[in-house]
Residue frames relative to the residue before (quaternion, step in Angstrom):
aa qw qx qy qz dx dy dz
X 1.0000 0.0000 0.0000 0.0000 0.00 0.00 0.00
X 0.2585 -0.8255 0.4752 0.1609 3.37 -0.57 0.56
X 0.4565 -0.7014 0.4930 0.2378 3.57 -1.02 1.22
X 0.2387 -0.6338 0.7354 0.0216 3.41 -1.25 1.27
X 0.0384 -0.6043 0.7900 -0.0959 3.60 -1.60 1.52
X 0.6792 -0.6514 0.3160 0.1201 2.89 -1.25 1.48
X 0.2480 -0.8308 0.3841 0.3173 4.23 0.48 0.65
X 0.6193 -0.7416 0.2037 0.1583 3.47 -0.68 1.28
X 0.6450 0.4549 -0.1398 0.5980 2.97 2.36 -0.93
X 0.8112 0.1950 -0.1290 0.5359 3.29 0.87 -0.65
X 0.7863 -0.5166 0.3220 0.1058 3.49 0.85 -0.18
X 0.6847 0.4305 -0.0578 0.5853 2.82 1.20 -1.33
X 0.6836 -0.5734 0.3834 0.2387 3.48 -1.56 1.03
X 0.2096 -0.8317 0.5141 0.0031 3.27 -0.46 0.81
X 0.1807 -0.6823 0.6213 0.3402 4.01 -0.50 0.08
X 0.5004 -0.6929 0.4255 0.2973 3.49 -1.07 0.92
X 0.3409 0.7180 -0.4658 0.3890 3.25 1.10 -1.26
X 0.8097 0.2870 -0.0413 0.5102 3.40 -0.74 -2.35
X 0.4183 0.5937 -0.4658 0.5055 3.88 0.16 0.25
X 0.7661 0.3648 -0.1715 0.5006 3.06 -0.28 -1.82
X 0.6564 0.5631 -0.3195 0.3872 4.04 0.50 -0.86
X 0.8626 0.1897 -0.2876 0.3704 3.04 0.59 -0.91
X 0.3222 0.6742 -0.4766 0.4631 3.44 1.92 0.32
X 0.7466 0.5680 0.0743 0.3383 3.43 0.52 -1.67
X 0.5261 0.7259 -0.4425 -0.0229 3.27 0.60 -1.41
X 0.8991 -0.0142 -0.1762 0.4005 3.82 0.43 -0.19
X 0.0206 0.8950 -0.4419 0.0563 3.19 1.42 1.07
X 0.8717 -0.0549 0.0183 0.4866 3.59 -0.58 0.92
X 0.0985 0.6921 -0.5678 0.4346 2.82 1.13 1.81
X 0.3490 0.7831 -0.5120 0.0534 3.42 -0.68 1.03
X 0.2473 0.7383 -0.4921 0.3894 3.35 1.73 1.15
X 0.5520 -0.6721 0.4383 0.2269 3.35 -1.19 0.62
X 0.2396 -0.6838 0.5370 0.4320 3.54 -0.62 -0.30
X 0.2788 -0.8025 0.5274 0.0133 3.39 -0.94 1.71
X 0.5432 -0.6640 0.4743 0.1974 3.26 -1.14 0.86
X 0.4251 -0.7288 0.5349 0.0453 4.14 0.48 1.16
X 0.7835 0.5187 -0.3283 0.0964 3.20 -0.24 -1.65
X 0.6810 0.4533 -0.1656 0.5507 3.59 1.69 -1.10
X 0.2822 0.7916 -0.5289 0.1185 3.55 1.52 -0.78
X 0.1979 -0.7003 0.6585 0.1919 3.71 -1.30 -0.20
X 0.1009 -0.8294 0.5468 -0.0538 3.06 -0.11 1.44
X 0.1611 -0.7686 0.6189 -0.0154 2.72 -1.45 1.61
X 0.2613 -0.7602 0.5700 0.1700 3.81 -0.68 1.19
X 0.4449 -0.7601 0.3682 0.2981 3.58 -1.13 0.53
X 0.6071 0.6496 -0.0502 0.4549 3.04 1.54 -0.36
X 0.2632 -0.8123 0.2818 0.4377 3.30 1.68 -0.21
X 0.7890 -0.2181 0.0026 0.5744 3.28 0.60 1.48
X 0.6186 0.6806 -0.2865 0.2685 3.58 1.03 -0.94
X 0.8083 0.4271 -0.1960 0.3548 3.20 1.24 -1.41
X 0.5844 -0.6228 0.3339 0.3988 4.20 -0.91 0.05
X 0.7573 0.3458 -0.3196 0.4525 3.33 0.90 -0.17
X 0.0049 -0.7092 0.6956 0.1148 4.31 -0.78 0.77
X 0.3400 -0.6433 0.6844 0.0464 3.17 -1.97 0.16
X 0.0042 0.7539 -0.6559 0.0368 3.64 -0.95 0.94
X 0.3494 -0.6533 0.6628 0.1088 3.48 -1.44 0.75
X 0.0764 0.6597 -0.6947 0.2763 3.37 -0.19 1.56
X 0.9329 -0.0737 -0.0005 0.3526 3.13 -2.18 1.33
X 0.8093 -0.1178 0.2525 0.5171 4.00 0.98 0.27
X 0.8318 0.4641 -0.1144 0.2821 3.10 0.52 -1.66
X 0.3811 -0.7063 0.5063 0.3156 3.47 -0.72 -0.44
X 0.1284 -0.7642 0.6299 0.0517 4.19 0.37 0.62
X 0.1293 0.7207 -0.6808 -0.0182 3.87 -1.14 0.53
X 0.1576 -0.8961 0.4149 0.0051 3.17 -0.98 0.66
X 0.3156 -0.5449 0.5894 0.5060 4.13 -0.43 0.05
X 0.4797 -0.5388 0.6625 0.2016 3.58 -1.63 0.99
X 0.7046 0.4045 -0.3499 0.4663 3.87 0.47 -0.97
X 0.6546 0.5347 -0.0978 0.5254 3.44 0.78 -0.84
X 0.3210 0.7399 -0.5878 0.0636 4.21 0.25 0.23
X 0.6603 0.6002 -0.2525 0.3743 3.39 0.41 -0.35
X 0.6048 0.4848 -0.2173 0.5933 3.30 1.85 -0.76
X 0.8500 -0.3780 0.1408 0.3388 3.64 -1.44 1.05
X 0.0757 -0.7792 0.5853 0.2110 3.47 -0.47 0.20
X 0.4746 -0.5748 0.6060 0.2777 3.45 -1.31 0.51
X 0.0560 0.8795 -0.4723 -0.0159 3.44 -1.66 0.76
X 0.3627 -0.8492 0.3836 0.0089 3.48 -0.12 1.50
X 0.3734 -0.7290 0.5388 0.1972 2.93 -0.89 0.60
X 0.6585 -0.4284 0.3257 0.5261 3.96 -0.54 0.34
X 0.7728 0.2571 -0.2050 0.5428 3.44 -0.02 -1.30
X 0.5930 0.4370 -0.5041 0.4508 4.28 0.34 0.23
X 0.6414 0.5872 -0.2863 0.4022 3.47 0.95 -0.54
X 0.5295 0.6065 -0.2029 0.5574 3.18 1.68 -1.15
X 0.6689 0.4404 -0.2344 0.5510 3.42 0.48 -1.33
X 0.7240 0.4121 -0.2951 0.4678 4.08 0.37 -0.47
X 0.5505 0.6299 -0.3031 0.4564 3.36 1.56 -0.87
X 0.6614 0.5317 -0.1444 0.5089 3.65 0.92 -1.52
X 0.7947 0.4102 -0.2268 0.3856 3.79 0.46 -1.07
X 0.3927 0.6211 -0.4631 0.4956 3.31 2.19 -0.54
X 0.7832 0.4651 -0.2011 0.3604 2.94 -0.04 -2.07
X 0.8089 0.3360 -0.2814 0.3920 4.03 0.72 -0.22
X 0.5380 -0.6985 0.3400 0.3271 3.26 1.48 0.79
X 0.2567 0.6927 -0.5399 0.4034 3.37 0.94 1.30
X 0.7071 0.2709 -0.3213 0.5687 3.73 1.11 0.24
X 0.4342 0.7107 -0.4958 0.2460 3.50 0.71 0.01
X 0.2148 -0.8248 0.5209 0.0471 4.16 -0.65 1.22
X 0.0140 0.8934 -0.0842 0.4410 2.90 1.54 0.74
């Protein structure tokens, strides 16, 4: 559910999220734009599952398998770590 904070000029409710975006929109953005196209893409699942991952230029690139053509996420070593650790400690588990 998203958290609504009251807008300062007008008043009106505001989702923070989309607030913060258009306040924000690439704040401490300092990933490159990586070239995909040659990536080697590796699925965890032998082939089976929706989400692969490629190590390009440093980075980490993940991706929807059903979906290649659409955005990829990109990590930095130590964000990947940090996503790597919270997997593995059931910090995403819905459950």
């Amino acid at each position: 559910m998203a958290r609504l904070t009251a807008d300062d000029v007008t008043g009106r409710s505001t989702d923070v999220a989309e607030s913060t975006i258009q306040e924000h929109p690439l704040a401490g953005w300092d990933k490159p734009e990586l070239d995909l196209s040659n990536a080697d893409w590796q699925s965890s699942s032998s082939g089976r599952g929706d989400v692969q991952i490629a190590f390009v230029e440093g980075f980490i690139a993940m991706r929807n398998s059903g979906r290649p053509h659409s955005p990829s996420l990109i990590f930095t070593p130590a964000e990947w770590g940090a996503f790597v650790s919270g997997a593995r400690g059931g910090e995403f588990d819905l459950t």
